[in-house]
C-alpha positions as CSV (number, residue, x, y, z in Angstrom):
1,X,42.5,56.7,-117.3
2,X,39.9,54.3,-115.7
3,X,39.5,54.3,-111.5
4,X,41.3,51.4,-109.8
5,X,39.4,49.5,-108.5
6,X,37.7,51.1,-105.0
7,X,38.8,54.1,-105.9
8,X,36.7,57.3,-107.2
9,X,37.5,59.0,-110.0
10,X,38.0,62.8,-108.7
11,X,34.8,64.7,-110.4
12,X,35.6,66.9,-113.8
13,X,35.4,70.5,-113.3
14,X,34.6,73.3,-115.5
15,X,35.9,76.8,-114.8
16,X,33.8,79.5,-116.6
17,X,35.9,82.8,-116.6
18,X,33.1,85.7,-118.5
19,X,35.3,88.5,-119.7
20,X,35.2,91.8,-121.2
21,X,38.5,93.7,-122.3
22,X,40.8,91.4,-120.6
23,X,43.6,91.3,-122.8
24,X,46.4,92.5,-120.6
25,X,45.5,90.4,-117.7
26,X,44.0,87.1,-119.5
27,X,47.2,85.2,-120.7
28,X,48.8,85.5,-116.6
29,X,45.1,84.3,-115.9
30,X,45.0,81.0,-117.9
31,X,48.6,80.5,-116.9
32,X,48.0,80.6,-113.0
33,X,45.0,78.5,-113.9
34,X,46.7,75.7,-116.2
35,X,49.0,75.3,-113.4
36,X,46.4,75.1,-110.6
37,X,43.3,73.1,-111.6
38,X,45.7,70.2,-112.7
39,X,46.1,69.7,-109.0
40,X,42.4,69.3,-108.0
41,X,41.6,67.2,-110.9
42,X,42.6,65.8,-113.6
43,X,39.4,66.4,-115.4
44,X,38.5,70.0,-116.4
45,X,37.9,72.5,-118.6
46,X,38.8,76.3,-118.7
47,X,35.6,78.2,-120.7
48,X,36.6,82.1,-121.5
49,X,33.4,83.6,-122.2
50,X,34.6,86.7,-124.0
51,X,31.4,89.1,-123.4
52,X,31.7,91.4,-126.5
53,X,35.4,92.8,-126.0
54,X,36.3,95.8,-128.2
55,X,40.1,95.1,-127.6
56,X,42.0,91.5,-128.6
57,X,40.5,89.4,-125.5
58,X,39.4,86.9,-127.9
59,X,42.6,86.8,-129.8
60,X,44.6,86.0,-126.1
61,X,41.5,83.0,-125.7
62,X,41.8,81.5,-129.2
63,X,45.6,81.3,-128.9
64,X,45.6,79.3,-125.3
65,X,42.6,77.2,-126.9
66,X,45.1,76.7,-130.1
67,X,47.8,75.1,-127.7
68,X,45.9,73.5,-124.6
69,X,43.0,71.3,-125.4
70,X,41.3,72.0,-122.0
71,X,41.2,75.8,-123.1
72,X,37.8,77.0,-125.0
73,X,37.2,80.5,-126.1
74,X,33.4,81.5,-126.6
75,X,32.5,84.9,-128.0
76,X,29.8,87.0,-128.0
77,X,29.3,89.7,-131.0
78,X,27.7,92.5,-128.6
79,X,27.8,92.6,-124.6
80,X,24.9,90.7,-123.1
81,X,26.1,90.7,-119.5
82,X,27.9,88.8,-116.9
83,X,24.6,86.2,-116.4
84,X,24.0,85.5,-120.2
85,X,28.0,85.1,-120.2
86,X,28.0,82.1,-117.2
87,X,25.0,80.4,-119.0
88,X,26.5,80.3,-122.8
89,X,29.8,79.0,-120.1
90,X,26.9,76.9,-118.7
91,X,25.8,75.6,-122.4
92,X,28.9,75.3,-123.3
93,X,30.7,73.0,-120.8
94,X,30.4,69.7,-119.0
95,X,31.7,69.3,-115.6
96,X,30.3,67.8,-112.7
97,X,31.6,70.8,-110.8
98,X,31.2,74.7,-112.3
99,X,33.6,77.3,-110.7
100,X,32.4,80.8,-112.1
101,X,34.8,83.0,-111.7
102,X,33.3,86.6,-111.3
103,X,34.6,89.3,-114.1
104,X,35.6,92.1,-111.2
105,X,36.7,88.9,-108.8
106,X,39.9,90.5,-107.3
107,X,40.3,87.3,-104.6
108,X,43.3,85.3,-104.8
109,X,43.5,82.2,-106.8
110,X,44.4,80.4,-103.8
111,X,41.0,80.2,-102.5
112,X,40.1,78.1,-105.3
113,X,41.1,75.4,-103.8
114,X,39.5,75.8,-100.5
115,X,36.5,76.3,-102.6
116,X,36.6,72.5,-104.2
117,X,37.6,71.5,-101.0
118,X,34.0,72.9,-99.6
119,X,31.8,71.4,-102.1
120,X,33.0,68.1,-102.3
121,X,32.9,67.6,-98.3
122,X,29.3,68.9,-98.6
123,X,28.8,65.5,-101.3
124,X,29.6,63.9,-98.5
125,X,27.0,65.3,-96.3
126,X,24.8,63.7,-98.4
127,X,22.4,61.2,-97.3
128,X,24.3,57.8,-98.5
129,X,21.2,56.3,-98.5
130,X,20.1,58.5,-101.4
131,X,20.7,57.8,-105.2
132,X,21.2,61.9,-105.9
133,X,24.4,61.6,-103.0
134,X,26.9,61.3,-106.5
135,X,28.7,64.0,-107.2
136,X,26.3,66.5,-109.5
137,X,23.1,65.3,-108.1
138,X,22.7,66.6,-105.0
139,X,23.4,70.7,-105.1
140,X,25.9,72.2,-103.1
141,X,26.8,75.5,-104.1
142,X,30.2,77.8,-102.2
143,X,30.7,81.1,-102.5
144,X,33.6,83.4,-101.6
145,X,34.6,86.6,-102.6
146,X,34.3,86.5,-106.3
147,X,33.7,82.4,-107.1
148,X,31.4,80.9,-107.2
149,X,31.8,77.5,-107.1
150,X,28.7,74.6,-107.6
151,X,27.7,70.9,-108.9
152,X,25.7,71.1,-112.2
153,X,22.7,69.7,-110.2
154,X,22.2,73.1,-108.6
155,X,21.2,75.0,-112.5
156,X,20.1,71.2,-114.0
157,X,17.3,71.2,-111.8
158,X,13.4,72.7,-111.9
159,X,12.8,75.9,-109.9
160,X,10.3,75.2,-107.0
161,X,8.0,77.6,-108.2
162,X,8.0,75.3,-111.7
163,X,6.6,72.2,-110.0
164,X,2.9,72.2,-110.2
165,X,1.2,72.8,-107.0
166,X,-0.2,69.4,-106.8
167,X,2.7,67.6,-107.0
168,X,4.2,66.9,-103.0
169,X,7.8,67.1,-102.3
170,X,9.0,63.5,-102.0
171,X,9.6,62.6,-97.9
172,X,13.3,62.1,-97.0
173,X,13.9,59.9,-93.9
174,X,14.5,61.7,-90.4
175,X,18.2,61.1,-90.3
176,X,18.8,62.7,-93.7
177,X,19.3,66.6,-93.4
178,X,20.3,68.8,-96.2
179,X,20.3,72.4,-95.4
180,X,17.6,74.6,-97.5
181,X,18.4,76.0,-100.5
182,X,19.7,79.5,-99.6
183,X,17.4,82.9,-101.1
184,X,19.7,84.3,-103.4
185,X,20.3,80.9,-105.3
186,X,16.2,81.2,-106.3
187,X,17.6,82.2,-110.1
188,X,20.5,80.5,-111.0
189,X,17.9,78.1,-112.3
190,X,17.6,80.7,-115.0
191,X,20.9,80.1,-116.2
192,X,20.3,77.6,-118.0
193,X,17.5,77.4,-120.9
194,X,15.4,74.8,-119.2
195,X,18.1,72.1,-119.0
């Protein structure tokens, strides 16, 4: 459906859920979500990352992404690991916002949207002056209990340390303030494959 005229579309968001031997609990899962997400936007994606499950996780997966188009079930042959799990969910997806949600995550589903909430009011904080204030340029990530909730830009962009020494950060102007990248965000650049 195109925007009306002055009015945004809402930004598409992917939710990557890595699991391992989560066939009791998955269908209730993408249930609660189906229902949920349709309310933020209209735009997403549900990615099960099924890390290597020895019981019929993938089976629960394939048979949502059989019936719902915005369902897609990934697998992995052997267990590589929550991280490898959130960057094949990474690989494999396209929305201008990524909620990860943690494999031991025992928050509420409520929160998630508080969560979207959070990082779309920090677009906003952007500098409007700037061409990175769209949605998925500038990177805001939230985190809370077990989400994890961020705009692609945050994993599409270089690590600090990559950027040769010679080459200065550009200057913003006085006005514009972005708050510094926090410590423990230093490898989700990794997640990605140098995308």
């Amino acid at each position: 459906m195109p925007a009306r005229k002055g009015v945004p579309l809402r930004p598409s968001l992917s939710v990557l859920l890595p699991v391992r031997n989560c066939q009791a609990t998955l269908a209730d899962l993408l249930r609660q979500l189906l229902e949920l997400v349709p309310e933020l936007t209209d735009r997403f994606e549900l990615v099960v990352i099924d890390d290597g499950s020895v019981d019929a996780t993938i089976e629960v997966a394939d048979e949502f992404a059989a019936y719902y188009p915005q369902v897609r079930a990934i697998r992995h042959a052997r267990p590589a690991g929550q991280i490898a799990a959130v960057r094949t969910g990474l690989t494999h997806s396209s929305g201008q916002i990524v909620l990860v949600r943690e494999a031991d995550c025992q928050s509420p589903l409520d929160e998630i949207p508080k969560l979207w909430q959070a990082v779309l009011a920090a677009q906003h904080t952007s500098c409007p002056d700037e061409p990175s204030a769209a949605v998925g340029r500038t990177p805001q990530l939230v985190a809370h209990g077990g989400f994890r909730i961020f705009t692609r830009g945050i994993v599409d962009r270089p690590h600090p340390a990559a950027s040769p020494p010679h080459v200065a950060e550009p200057t913003r102007p006085a006005t514009c303030h972005r708050p510094k990248t926090p410590n423990y965000l230093d490898r989700w650049h990794k997640l990605t494959d140098g995308r």
